[in-house]
py3Dmol code that shows the C-alpha trace and the ligand (Angstrom):
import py3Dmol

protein = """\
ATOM      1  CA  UNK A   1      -4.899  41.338 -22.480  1.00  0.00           C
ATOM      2  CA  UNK A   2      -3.311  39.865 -19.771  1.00  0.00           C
ATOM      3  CA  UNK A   3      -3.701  36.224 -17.834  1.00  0.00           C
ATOM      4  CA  UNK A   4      -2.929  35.118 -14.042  1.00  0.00           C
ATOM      5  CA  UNK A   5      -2.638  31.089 -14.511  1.00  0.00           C
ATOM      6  CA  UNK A   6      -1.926  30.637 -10.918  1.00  0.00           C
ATOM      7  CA  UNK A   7      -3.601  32.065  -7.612  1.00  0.00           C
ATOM      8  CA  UNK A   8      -6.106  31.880  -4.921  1.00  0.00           C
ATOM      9  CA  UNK A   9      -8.689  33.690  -5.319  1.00  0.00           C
ATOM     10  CA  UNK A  10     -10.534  32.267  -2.475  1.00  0.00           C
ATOM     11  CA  UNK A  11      -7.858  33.325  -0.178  1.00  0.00           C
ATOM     12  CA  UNK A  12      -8.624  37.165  -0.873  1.00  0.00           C
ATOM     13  CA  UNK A  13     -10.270  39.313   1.141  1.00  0.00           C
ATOM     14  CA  UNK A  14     -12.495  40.286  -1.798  1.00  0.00           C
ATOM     15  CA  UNK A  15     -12.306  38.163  -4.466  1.00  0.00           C
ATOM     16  CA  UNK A  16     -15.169  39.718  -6.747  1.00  0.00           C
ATOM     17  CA  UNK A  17     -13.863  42.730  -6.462  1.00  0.00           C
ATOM     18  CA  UNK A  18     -10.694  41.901  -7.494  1.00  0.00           C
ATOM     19  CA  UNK A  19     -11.865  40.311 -10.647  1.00  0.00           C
ATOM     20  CA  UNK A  20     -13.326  43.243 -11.105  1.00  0.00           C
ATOM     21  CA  UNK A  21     -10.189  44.982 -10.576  1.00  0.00           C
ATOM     22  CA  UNK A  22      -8.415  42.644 -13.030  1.00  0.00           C
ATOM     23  CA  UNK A  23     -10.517  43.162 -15.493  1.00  0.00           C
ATOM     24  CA  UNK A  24     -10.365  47.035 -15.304  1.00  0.00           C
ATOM     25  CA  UNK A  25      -6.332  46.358 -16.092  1.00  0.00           C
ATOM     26  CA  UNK A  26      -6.956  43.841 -18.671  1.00  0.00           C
ATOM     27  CA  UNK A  27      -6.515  41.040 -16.997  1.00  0.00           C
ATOM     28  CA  UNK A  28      -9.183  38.623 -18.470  1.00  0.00           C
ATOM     29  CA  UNK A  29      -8.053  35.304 -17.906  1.00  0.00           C
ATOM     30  CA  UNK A  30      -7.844  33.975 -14.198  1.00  0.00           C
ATOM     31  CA  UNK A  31      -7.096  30.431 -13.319  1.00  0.00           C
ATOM     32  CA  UNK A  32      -8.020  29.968  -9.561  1.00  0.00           C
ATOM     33  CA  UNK A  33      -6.293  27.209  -8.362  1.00  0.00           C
ATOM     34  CA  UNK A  34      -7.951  24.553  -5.680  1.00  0.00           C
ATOM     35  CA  UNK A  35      -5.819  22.920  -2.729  1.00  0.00           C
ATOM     36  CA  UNK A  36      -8.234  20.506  -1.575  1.00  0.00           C
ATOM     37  CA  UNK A  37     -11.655  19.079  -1.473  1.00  0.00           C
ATOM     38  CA  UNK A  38     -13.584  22.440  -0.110  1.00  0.00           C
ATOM     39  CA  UNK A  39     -11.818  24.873  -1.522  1.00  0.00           C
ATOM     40  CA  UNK A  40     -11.951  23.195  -4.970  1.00  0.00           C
ATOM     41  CA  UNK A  41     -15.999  23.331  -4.374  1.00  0.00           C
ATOM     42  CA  UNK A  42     -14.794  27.228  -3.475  1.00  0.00           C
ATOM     43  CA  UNK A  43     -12.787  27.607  -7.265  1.00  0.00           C
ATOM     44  CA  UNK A  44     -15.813  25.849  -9.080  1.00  0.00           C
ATOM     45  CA  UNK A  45     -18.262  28.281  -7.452  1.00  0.00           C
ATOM     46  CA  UNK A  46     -16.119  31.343  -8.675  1.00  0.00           C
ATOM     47  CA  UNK A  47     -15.978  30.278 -11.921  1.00  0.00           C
ATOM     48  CA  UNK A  48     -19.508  30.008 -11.878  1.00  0.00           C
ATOM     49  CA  UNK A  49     -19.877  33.319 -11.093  1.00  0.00           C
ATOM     50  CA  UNK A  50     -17.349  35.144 -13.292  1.00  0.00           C
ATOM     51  CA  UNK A  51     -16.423  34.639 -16.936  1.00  0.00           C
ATOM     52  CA  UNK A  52     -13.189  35.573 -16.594  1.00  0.00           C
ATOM     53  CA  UNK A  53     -12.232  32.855 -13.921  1.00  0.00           C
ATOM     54  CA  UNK A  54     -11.384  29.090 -14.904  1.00  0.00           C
ATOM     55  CA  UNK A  55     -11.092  26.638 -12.110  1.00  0.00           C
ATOM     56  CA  UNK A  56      -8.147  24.407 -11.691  1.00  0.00           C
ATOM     57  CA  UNK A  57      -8.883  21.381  -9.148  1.00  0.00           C
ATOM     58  CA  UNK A  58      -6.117  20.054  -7.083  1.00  0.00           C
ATOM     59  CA  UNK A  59      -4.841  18.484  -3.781  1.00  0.00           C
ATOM     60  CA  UNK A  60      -1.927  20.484  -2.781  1.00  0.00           C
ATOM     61  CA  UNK A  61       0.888  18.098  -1.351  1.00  0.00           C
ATOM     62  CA  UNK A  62       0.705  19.144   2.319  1.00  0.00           C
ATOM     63  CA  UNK A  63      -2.938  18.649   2.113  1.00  0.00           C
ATOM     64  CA  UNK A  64      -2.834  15.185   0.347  1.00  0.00           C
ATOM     65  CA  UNK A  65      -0.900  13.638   3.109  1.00  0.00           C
ATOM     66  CA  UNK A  66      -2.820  15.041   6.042  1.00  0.00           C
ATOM     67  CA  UNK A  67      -5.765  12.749   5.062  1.00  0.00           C
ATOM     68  CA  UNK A  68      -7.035   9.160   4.534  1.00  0.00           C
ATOM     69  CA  UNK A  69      -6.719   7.624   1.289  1.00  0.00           C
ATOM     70  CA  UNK A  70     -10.363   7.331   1.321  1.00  0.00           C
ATOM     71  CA  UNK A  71     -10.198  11.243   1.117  1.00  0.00           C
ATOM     72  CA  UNK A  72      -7.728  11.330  -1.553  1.00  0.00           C
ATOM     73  CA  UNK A  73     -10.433   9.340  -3.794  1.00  0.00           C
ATOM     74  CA  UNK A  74     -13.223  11.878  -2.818  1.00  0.00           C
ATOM     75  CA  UNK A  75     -10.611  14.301  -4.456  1.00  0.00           C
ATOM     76  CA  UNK A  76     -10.190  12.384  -7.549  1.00  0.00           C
ATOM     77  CA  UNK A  77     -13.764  11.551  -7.920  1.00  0.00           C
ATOM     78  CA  UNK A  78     -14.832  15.354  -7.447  1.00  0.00           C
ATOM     79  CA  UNK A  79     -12.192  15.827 -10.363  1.00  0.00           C
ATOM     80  CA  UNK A  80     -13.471  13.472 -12.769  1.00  0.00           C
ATOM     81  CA  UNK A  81     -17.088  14.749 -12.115  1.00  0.00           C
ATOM     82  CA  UNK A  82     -16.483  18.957 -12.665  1.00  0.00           C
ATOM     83  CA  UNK A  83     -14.056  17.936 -15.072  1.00  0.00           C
ATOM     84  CA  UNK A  84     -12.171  21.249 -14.788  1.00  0.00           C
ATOM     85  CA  UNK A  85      -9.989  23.378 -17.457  1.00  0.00           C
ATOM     86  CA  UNK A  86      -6.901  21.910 -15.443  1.00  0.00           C
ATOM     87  CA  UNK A  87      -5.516  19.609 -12.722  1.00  0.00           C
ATOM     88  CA  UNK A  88      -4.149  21.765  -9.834  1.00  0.00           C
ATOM     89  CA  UNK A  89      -2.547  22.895  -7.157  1.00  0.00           C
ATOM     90  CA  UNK A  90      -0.368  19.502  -7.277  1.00  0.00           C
ATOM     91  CA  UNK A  91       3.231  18.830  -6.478  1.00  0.00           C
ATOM     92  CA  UNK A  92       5.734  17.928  -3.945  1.00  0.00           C
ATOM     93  CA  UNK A  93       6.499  20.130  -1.325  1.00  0.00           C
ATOM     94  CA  UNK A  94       9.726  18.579   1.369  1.00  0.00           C
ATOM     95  CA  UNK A  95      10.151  21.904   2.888  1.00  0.00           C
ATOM     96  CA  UNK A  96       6.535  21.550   5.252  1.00  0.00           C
ATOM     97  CA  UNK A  97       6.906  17.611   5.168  1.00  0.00           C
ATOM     98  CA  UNK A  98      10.016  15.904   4.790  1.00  0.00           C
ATOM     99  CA  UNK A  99       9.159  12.861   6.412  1.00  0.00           C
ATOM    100  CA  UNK A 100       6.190  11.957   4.022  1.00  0.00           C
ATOM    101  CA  UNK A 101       8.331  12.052   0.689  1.00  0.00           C
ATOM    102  CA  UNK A 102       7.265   8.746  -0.560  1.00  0.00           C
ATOM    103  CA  UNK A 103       3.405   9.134   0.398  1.00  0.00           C
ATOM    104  CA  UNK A 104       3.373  12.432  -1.617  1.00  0.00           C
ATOM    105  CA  UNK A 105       5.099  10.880  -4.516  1.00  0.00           C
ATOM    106  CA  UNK A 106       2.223   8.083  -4.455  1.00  0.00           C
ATOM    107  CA  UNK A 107      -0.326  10.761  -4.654  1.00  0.00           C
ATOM    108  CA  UNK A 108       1.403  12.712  -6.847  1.00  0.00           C
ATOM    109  CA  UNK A 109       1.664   9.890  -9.521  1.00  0.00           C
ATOM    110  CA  UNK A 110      -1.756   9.364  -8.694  1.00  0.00           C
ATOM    111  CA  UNK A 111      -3.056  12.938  -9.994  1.00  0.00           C
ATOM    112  CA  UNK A 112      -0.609  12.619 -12.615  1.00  0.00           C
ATOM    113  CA  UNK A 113      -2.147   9.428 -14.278  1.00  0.00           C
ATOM    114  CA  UNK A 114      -5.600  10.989 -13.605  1.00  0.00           C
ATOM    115  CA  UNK A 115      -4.740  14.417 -15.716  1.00  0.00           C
ATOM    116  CA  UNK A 116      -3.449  11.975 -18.595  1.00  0.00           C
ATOM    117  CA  UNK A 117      -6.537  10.161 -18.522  1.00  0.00           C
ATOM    118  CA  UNK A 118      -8.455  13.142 -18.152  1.00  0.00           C
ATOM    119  CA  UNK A 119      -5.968  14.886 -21.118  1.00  0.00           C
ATOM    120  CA  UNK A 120      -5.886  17.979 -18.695  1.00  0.00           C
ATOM    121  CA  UNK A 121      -2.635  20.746 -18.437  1.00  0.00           C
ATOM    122  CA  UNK A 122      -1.411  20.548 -14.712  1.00  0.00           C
ATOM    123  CA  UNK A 123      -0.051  23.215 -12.544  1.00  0.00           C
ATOM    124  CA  UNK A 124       2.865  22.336 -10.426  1.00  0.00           C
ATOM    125  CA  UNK A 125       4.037  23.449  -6.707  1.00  0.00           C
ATOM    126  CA  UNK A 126       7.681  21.701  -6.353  1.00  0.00           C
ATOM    127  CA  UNK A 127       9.520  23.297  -3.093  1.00  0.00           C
ATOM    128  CA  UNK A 128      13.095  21.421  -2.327  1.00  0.00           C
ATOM    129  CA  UNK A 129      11.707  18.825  -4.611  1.00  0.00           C
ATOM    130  CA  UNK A 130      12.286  20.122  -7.918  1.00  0.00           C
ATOM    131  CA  UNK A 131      14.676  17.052  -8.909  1.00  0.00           C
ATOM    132  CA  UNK A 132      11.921  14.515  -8.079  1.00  0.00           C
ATOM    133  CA  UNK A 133       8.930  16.520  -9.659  1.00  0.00           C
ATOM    134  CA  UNK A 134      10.924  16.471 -13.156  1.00  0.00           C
ATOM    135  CA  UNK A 135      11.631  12.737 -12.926  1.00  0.00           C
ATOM    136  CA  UNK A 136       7.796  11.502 -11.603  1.00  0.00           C
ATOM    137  CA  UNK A 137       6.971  13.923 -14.430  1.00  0.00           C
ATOM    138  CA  UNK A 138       8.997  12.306 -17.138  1.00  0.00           C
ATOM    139  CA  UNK A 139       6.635   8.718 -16.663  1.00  0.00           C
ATOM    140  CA  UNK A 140       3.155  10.716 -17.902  1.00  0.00           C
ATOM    141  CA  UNK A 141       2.065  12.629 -21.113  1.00  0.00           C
ATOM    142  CA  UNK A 142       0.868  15.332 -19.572  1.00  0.00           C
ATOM    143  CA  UNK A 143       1.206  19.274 -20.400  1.00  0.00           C
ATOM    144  CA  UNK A 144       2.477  20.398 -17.266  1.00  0.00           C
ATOM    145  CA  UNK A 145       3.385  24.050 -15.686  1.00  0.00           C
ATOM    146  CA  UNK A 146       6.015  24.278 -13.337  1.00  0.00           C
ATOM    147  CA  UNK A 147       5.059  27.553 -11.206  1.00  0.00           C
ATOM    148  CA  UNK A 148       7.088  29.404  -8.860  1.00  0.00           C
ATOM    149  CA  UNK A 149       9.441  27.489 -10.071  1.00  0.00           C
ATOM    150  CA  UNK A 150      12.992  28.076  -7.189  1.00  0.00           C
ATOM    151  CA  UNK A 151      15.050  24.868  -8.483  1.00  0.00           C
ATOM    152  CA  UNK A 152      18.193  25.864  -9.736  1.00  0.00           C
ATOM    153  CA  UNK A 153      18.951  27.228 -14.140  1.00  0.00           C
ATOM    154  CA  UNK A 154      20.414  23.880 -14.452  1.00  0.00           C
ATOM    155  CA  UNK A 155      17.502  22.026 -13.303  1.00  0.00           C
ATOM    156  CA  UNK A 156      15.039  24.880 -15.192  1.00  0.00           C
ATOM    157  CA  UNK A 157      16.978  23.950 -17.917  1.00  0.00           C
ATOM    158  CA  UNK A 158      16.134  20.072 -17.860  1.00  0.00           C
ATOM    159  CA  UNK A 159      12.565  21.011 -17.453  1.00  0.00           C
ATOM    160  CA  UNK A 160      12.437  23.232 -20.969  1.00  0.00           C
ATOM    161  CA  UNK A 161      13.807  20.390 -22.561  1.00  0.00           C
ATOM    162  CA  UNK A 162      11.388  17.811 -21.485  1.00  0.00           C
ATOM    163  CA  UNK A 163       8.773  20.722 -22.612  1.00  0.00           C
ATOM    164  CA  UNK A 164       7.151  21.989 -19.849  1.00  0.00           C
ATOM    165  CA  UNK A 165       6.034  25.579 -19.063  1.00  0.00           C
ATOM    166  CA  UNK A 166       7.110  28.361 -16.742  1.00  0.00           C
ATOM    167  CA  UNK A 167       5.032  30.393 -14.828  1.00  0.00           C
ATOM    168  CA  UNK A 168       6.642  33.470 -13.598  1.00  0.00           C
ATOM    169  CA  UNK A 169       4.901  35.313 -10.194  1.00  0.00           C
ATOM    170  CA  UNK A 170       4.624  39.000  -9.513  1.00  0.00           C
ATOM    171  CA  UNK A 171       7.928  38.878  -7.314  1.00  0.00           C
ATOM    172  CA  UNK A 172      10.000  39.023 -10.242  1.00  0.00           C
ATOM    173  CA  UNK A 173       9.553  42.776  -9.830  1.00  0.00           C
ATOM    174  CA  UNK A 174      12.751  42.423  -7.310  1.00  0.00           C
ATOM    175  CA  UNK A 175      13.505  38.386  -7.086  1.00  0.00           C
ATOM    176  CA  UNK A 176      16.349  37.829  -9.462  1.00  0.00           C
ATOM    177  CA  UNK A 177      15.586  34.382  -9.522  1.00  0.00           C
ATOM    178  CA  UNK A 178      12.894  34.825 -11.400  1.00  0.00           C
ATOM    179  CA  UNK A 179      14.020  37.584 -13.382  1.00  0.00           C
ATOM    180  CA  UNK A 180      16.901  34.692 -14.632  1.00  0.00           C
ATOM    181  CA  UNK A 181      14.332  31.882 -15.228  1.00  0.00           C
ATOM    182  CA  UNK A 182      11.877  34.859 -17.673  1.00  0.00           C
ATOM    183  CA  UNK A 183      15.283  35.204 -19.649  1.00  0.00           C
ATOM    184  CA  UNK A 184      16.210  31.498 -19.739  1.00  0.00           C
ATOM    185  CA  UNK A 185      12.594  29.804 -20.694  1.00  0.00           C
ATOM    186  CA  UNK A 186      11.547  30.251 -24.536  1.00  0.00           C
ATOM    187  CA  UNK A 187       8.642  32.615 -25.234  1.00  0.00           C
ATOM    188  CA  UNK A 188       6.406  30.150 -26.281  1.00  0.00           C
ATOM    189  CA  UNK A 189       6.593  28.250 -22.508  1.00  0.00           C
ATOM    190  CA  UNK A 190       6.440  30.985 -20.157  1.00  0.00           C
ATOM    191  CA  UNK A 191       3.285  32.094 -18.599  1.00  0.00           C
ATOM    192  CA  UNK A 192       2.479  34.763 -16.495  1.00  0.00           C
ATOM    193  CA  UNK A 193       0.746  34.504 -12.582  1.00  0.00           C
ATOM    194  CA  UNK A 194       0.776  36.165  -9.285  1.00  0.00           C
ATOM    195  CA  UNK A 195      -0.153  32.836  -6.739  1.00  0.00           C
ATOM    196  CA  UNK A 196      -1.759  35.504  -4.844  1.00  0.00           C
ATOM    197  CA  UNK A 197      -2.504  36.573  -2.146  1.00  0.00           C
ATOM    198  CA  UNK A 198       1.106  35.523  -2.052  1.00  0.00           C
ATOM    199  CA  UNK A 199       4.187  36.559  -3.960  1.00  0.00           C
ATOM    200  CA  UNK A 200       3.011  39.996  -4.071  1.00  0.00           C
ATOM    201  CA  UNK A 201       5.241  43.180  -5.937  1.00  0.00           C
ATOM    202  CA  UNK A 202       4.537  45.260  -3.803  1.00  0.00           C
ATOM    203  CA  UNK A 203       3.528  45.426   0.870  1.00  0.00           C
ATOM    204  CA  UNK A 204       0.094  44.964   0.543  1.00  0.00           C
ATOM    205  CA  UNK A 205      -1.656  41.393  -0.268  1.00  0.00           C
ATOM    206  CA  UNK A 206      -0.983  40.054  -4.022  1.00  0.00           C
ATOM    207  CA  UNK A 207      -4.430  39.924  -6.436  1.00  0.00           C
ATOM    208  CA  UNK A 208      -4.622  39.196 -10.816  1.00  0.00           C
ATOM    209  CA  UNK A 209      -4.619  42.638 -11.436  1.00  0.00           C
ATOM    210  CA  UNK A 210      -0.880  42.698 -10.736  1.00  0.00           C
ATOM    211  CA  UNK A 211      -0.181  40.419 -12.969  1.00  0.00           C
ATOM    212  CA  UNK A 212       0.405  43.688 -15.090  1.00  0.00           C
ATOM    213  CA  UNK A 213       3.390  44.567 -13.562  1.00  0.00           C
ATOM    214  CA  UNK A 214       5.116  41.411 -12.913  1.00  0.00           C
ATOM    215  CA  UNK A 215       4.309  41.046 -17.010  1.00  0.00           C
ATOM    216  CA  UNK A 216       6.224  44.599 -17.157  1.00  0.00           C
ATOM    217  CA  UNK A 217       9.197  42.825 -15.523  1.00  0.00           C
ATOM    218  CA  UNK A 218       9.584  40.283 -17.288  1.00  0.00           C
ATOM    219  CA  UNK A 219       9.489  42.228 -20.284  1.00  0.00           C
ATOM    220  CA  UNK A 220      12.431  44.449 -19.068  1.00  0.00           C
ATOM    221  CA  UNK A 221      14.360  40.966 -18.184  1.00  0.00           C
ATOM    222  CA  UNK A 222      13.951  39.876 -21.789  1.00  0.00           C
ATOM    223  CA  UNK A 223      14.303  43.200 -23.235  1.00  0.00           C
ATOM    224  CA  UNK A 224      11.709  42.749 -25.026  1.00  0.00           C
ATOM    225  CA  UNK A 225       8.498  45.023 -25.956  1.00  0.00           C
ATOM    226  CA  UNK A 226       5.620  44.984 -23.284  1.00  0.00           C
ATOM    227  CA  UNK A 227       3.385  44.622 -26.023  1.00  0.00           C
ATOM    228  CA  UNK A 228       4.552  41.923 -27.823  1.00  0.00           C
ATOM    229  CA  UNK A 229       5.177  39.648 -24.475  1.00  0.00           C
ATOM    230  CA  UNK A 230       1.577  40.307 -23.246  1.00  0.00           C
ATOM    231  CA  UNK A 231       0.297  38.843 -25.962  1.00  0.00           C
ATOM    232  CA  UNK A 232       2.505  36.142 -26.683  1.00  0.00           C
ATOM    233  CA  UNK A 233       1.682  35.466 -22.726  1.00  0.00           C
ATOM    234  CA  UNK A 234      -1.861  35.442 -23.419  1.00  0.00           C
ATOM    235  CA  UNK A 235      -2.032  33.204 -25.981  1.00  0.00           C
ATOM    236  CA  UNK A 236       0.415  30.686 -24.198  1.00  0.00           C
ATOM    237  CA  UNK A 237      -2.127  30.726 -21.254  1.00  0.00           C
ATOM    238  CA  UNK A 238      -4.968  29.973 -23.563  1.00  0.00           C
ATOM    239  CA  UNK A 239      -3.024  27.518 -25.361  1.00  0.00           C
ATOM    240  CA  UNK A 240      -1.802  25.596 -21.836  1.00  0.00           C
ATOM    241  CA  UNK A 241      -5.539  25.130 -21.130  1.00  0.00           C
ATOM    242  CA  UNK A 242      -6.270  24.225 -24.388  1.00  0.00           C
ATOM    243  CA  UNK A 243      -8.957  27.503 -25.460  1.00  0.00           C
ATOM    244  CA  UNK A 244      -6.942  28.387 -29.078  1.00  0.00           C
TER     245      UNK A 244
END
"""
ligand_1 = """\
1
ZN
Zn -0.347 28.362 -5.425
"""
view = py3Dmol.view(width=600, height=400)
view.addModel(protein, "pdb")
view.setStyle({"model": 0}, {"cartoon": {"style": "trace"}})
view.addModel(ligand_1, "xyz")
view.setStyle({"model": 1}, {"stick": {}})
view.zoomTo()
view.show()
């Protein structure tokens, strides 16, 4: 059995038939992950549909700060009322918006203190913001996911100490970034995704059922059995939303 704790299933082409496709490859846990008001209504209505798919509800940090904060609180308030299996697509993201640092911090914290209310896992987008997601994350009590995660070992490595998880995409088939971070994080933290349609193994558009093969790679990083780290995957992605 295989999970995909990170991707967009909205953003396929056809995204019932690639559950159906992930679940003809074993995949049987998908956490669809929302960016922002509609397309968290988008998740919720997938998960509705499909009992493999869980719904994460987020406001991805591009989005956040391209809106009022009257906006932000229809977020928060459509959070608190599907009360979802997790809190995401959240982060920090300076790459797209370097000038709104501060605002996206404020939101951020704000999503943050509403998941430790809530008592809900988190799933993390940091890009050239790594350093400031692990320090706004060391002021909550929150089980938290950093995914795609391109910071550098050293910062990886202050991350696994402060506990957090690892979820490792379907590039690592040929990014030896990755492949490094699936050696470095302890088996009981990593997780397995694709973020598709992006980050995909192969030329054509990513989707869960290749979450076999980036689960292959890693395996082959580690050097450890396929079998063994597919489960052990599994049960860390049932355990990081909190279905033991
Ligand atoms: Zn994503």
């Amino acid at each position: 059995m295989y999970a995909d704790i990170h991707c967009h299933l909205d953003d396929l082409k056809d995204p019932a038939g690639a559950v159906l496709r992930a679940q003809q490859a074993g995949v049987l846990l998908i956490l669809t992950n929302g960016l922002n008001f509609e397309n968290n209504k988008k998740a919720l209505e997938l998960q509705s549909r499909f009992p493999s798919v869980k719904a994460a509800l987020g406001l991805y940090p591009n989005d956040a700060v391209s809106i009022s904060a009257a906006e932000r609180a229809k977020v928060y308030q459509q959070i608190r009322d599907a009360n979802p299996v997790a809190i995401g697509e959240i982060g920090l993201d300076y790459h797209h918006d370097a000038s709104k640092q501060e605002e996206m911090k404020i939101v951020f914290s704000e999503l943050l203190a509403l998941a430790e209310e809530l008592k809900k896992p988190v799933l993390i987008h940091s890009r050239k913001a790594e350093q400031d997601v692990l320090e706004v994350l060391e002021s909550f009590n929150v089980r938290a996911d950093l995914h795609c995660f391109g910071g550098s070992l050293k910062l990886a490595k202050k991350g696994i100490d402060a506990g957090h998880y690892f979820s490792i995409p379907t590039s690592v088939v040929r990014a030896t970034h990755f492949q490094r971070l699936s050696q470095e994080v302890p088996v009981d933290r990593l997780l397995s995704e694709t973020d598709a349609p992006w980050m995909s193994p192969d030329d054509e558009p990513n989707e869960p059922a290749k979450v076999v093969v980036g689960v292959k790679a890693m395996a082959e990083a580690r050097q450890e059995s396929l079998s063994e780290l597919r489960e052990q995957l599994f049960l860390n992605a049932k355990r990081f939303i909190g279905d033991e």
